[in-house]
Every structure is written in structure tokens, then in C-alpha cells.
matplotlib code that plots the C-alpha trace (Angstrom):
import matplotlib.pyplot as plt

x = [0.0, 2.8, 4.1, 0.9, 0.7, 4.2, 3.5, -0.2, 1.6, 4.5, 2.3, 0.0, 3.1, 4.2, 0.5, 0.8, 4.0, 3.4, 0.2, 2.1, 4.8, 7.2, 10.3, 12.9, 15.3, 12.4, 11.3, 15.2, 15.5, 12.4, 13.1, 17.1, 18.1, 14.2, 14.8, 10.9, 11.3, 14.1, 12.5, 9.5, 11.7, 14.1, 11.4, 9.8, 13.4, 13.7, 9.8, 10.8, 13.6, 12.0, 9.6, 10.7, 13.6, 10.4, 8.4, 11.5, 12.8, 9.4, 9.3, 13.1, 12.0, 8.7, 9.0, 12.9, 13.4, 16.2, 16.6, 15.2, 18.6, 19.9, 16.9, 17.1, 20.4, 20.3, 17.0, 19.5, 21.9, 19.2, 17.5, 21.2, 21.4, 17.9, 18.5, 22.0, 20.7, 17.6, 19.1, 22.3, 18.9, 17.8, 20.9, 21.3, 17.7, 17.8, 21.6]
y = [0.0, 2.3, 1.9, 2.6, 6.0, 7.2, 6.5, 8.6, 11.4, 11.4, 11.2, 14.3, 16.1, 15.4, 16.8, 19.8, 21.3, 20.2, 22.0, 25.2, 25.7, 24.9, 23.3, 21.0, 23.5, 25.4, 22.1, 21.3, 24.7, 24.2, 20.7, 21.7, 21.4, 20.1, 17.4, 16.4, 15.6, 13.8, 11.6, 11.4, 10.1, 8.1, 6.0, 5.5, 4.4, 1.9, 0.6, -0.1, -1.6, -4.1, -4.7, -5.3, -7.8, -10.3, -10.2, -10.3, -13.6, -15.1, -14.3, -16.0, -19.3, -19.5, -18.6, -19.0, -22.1, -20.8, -22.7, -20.7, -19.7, -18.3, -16.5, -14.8, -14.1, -12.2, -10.4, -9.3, -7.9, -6.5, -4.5, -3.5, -1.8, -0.5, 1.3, 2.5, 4.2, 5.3, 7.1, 8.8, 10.2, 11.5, 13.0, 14.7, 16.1, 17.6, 18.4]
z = [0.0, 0.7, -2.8, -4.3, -2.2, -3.2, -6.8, -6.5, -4.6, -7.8, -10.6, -8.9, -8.3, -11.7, -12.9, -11.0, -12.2, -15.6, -15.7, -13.4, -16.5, -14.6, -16.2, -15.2, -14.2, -11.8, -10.0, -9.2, -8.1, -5.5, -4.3, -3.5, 0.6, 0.9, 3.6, 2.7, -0.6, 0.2, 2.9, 0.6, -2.6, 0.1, 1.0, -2.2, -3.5, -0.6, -1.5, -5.3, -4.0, -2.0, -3.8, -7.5, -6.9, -4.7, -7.9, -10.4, -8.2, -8.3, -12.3, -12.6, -10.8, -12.5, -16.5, -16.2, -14.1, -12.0, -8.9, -5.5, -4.1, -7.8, -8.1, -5.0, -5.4, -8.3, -6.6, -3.9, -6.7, -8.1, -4.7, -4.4, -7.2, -6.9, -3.8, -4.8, -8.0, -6.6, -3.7, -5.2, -7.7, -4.7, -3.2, -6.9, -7.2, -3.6, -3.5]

ax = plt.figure().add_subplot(projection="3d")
ax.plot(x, y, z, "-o")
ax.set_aspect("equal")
plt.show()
């Protein structure tokens, strides 16, 4: 549920400023030092991250046929990488 909140509140955020004019270099000058927006985006990050690499595991054992423990592994890799990307995002949108 909290993914599908974060995504609502991104996509009406999204809405707003493109309906306000307001271009890419105005919204990265409004969201710069705001610790909200980066708790907001922080924990939306850390929600794709857990949750994409469960389904992608499930998807690798199923229509792949990877073993349990290969498939999780890879998850891992992949929530790493997830929440790596996602967060040094972050740090450059609000830095």
C-alpha cells in the first residue's frame, strides 16, 4: 500500500508542475536542501527496492526455471542496485 501512495503522490506532483509551467530546471531549483522531498523520494526508492527484486525472483523461478537460491540471489543484486541508484537520484535532485 505504501508503494501505491508514493506512486499517487509522484504522478499528482508530476501533474501539478506540468500544468504550473514549470520546467525541469524550476522544480530542481524548488526541491534543492528540501529534507521532505528527500524523505519522501528516500522512502519511495527503498519501496521499489524491496519490492521489485520479490516479484522479479518469483518471475526467474517460474518462466525462467532458475533454482530458489539463484533467483534470490540475483534479486538481492538487483534490490542492491535498486536502492543504490535510486538514492544517489535523490541525493542529486535535492543536493
Amino acid at each position: 500500500m505504501a508503494l501505491a501512495l508514493f506512486v499517487a503522490v509522484h504522478l499528482a506532483t508530476i501533474v501539478f508542475a506540468v500544468r504550473g509551467g514549470l520546467s525541469g530546471a524550476e522544480i530542481l531549483a524548488r526541491t534543492q536542501g528540501s529534507w521532505l522531498v528527500a524523505a519522501f523520494y528516500g522512502a519511495f526508492v527503498v519501496a521499489c527496492a524491496v519490492h521489485v527484486p520479490i516479484g522479479l525472483a518469483r518471475v526467474a523461478e517460474e518462466w525462467l526455471g532458475w533454482r530458489p537460491k539463484l533467483a534470490n540471489a540475483a534479486a538481492i543484486v538487483v534490490a542492491l542496485a535498486l536502492a543504490a541508484l535510486g538514492l544517489r537520484a535523490v541525493y542529486a535532485v535535492i543536493a
